[in-house]
LOROTI-629285 format. One record per residue (C-alpha): x, y, z; residue number from 1. Coordinates in nm, 4 decimals, always signed. Each point is the difference from the previous one (the first is absolute). Layout:
BEGIN
+----------+----------+----------+-----+
|       xx |       yy |       zz | num |
+----------+----------+----------+-----+
|        X |        Y |        Z | NUM |
...
+----------+----------+----------+-----+
// end
This chain:
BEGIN
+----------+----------+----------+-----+
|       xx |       yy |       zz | num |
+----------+----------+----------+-----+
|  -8.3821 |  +1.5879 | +14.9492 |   1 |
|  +0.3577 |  +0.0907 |  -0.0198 |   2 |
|  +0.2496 |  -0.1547 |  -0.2435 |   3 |
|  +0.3114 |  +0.0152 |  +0.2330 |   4 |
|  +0.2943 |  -0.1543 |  -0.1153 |   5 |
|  +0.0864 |  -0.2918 |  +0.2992 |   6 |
|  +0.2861 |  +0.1515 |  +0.1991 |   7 |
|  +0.3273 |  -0.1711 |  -0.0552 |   8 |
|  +0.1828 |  -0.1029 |  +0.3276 |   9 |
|  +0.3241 |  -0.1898 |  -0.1635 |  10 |
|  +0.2955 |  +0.0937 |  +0.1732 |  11 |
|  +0.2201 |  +0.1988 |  -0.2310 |  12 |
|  +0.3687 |  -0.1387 |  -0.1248 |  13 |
|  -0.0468 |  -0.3264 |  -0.1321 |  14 |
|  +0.2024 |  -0.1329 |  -0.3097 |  15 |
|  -0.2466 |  -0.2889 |  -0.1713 |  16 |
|  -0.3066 |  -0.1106 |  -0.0438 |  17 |
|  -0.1793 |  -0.2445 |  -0.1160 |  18 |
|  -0.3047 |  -0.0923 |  -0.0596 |  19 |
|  -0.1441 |  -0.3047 |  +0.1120 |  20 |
|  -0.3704 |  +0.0568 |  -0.0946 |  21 |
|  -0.2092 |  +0.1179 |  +0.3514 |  22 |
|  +0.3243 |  +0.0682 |  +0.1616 |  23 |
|  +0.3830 |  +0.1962 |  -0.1397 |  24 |
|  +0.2297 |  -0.1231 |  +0.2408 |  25 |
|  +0.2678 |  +0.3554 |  +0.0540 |  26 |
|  +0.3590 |  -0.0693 |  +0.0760 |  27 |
|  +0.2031 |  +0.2346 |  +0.1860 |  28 |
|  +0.3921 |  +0.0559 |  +0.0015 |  29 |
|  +0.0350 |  -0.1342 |  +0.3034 |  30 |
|  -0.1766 |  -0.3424 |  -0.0595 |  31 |
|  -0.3805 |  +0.1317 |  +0.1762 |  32 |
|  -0.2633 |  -0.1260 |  -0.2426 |  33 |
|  -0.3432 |  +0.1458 |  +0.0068 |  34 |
|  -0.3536 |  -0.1563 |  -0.0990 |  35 |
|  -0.1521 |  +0.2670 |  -0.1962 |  36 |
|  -0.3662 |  -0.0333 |  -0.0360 |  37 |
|  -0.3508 |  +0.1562 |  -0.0248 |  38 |
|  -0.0899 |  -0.0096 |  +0.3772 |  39 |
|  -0.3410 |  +0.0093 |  +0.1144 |  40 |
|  -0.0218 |  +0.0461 |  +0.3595 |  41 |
|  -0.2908 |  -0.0811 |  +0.1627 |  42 |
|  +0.0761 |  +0.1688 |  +0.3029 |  43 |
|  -0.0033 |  +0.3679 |  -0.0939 |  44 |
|  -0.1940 |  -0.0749 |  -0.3054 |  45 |
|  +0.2695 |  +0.1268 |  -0.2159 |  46 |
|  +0.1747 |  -0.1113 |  -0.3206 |  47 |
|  +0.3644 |  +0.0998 |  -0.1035 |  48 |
|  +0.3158 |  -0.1396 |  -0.1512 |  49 |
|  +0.1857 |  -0.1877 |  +0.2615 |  50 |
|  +0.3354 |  -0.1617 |  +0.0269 |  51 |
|  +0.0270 |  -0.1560 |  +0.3404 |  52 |
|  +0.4135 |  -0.1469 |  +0.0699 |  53 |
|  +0.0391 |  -0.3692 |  +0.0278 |  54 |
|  +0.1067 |  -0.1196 |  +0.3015 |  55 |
|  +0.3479 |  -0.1180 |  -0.0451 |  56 |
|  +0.0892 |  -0.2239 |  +0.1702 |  57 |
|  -0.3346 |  -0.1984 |  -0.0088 |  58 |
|  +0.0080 |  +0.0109 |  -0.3857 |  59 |
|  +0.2654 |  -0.1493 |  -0.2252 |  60 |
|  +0.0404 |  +0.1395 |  -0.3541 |  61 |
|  +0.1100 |  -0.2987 |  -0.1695 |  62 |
|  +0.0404 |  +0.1634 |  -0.2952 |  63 |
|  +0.0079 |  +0.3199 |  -0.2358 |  64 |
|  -0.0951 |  -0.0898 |  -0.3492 |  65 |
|  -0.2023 |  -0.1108 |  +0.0165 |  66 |
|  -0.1490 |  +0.1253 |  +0.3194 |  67 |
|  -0.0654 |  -0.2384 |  +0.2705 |  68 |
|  -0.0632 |  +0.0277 |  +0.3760 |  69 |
|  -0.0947 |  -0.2282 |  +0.2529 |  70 |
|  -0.1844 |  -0.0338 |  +0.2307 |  71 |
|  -0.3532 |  +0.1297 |  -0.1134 |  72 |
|  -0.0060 |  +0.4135 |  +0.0305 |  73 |
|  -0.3471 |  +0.1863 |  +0.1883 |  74 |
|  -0.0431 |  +0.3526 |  +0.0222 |  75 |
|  -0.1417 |  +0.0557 |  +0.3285 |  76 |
|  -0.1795 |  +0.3201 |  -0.1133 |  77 |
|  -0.2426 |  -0.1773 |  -0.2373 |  78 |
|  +0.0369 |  -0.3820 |  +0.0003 |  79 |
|  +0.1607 |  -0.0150 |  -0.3507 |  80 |
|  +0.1784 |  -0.3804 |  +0.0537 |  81 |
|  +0.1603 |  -0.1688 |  -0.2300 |  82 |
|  +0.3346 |  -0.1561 |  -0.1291 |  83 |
|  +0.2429 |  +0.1352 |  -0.2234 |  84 |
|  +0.2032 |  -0.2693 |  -0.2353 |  85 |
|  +0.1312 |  -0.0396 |  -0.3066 |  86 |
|  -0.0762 |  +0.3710 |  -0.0418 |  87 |
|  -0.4025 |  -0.0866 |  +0.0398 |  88 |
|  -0.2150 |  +0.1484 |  +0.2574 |  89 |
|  -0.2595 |  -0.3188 |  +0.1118 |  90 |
|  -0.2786 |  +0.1552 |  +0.2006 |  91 |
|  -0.0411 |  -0.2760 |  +0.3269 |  92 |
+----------+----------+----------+-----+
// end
Protein backbone atom coordinates (compact mmCIF):
# COMPACT_ATOMS: atom_id res chain seq x y z
CA UNK A 1 0.00 0.00 0.00
CA UNK A 2 1.02 3.39 -1.05
CA UNK A 3 1.62 6.31 1.33
CA UNK A 4 0.38 9.14 -1.04
CA UNK A 5 0.16 12.38 0.31
CA UNK A 6 -3.94 13.42 -0.20
CA UNK A 7 -3.95 15.81 -3.15
CA UNK A 8 -4.67 19.35 -2.20
CA UNK A 9 -7.50 21.02 -4.30
CA UNK A 10 -7.65 24.65 -2.42
CA UNK A 11 -7.91 27.25 -4.82
CA UNK A 12 -4.77 29.31 -4.75
CA UNK A 13 -4.76 33.27 -3.56
CA UNK A 14 -6.36 33.44 -0.40
CA UNK A 15 -5.19 35.92 2.42
CA UNK A 16 -6.37 34.11 5.98
CA UNK A 17 -7.10 31.31 7.55
CA UNK A 18 -8.27 30.04 10.29
CA UNK A 19 -8.75 27.24 11.85
CA UNK A 20 -11.86 26.21 13.23
CA UNK A 21 -11.03 22.56 14.21
CA UNK A 22 -12.59 20.00 11.19
CA UNK A 23 -12.95 22.93 8.98
CA UNK A 24 -10.33 26.52 8.10
CA UNK A 25 -12.70 28.75 6.70
CA UNK A 26 -10.24 30.77 3.55
CA UNK A 27 -11.04 34.35 2.81
CA UNK A 28 -10.39 35.80 -0.43
CA UNK A 29 -9.75 39.57 -1.48
CA UNK A 30 -12.74 39.85 -2.94
CA UNK A 31 -15.01 38.71 0.01
CA UNK A 32 -15.42 34.60 -1.49
CA UNK A 33 -14.92 32.43 1.58
CA UNK A 34 -14.08 28.82 1.18
CA UNK A 35 -14.80 25.68 3.53
CA UNK A 36 -11.60 23.94 3.54
CA UNK A 37 -11.83 20.42 4.66
CA UNK A 38 -10.71 16.75 4.44
CA UNK A 39 -13.32 15.54 1.84
CA UNK A 40 -14.21 12.07 1.52
CA UNK A 41 -16.25 11.46 -1.42
CA UNK A 42 -18.11 8.58 -1.62
CA UNK A 43 -18.79 8.78 -5.09
CA UNK A 44 -15.42 8.26 -6.75
CA UNK A 45 -14.08 6.74 -3.66
CA UNK A 46 -11.55 9.39 -3.33
CA UNK A 47 -10.16 11.57 -0.52
CA UNK A 48 -8.51 15.09 -1.02
CA UNK A 49 -8.37 18.55 0.46
CA UNK A 50 -11.39 20.44 -0.60
CA UNK A 51 -12.58 23.97 -0.34
CA UNK A 52 -15.98 24.17 -1.92
CA UNK A 53 -17.29 28.41 -2.21
CA UNK A 54 -20.22 29.35 -0.11
CA UNK A 55 -23.04 30.32 -1.77
CA UNK A 56 -23.42 33.96 -1.27
CA UNK A 57 -26.17 35.04 -1.25
CA UNK A 58 -27.79 32.07 0.66
CA UNK A 59 -25.16 32.48 3.46
CA UNK A 60 -24.64 35.53 5.64
CA UNK A 61 -21.23 36.03 7.31
CA UNK A 62 -22.28 37.74 10.31
CA UNK A 63 -19.09 38.14 11.39
CA UNK A 64 -15.13 37.93 11.08
CA UNK A 65 -13.56 37.45 14.43
CA UNK A 66 -14.62 35.62 15.36
CA UNK A 67 -15.87 33.67 12.43
CA UNK A 68 -19.48 33.16 12.06
CA UNK A 69 -21.80 32.15 9.19
CA UNK A 70 -25.23 31.35 8.93
CA UNK A 71 -27.12 29.39 7.74
CA UNK A 72 -25.61 25.81 8.36
CA UNK A 73 -22.71 25.07 5.49
CA UNK A 74 -22.77 21.19 3.48
CA UNK A 75 -20.30 20.19 1.12
CA UNK A 76 -22.14 18.41 -1.44
CA UNK A 77 -19.10 16.24 -2.35
CA UNK A 78 -19.00 14.35 0.98
CA UNK A 79 -21.85 15.32 3.37
CA UNK A 80 -19.55 17.24 5.81
CA UNK A 81 -22.64 19.55 7.55
CA UNK A 82 -22.30 21.60 10.07
CA UNK A 83 -22.41 25.25 11.46
CA UNK A 84 -19.78 27.63 11.84
CA UNK A 85 -20.12 30.27 14.98
CA UNK A 86 -18.32 31.90 17.30
CA UNK A 87 -15.31 30.60 15.35
CA UNK A 88 -16.46 26.74 16.31
CA UNK A 89 -17.18 24.16 13.80
CA UNK A 90 -20.46 22.01 15.46
CA UNK A 91 -20.79 18.85 13.45
CA UNK A 92 -25.04 18.58 12.86
Amino acid sequence: MSNQAIPDLTPPGFTRSVDHGRVHSLHYPDGTIRIRHECHRPRDGRTLIHAPTLTIPGHVVVSTAPVTISPSILCEDCGLHGFLSDGIWRDC
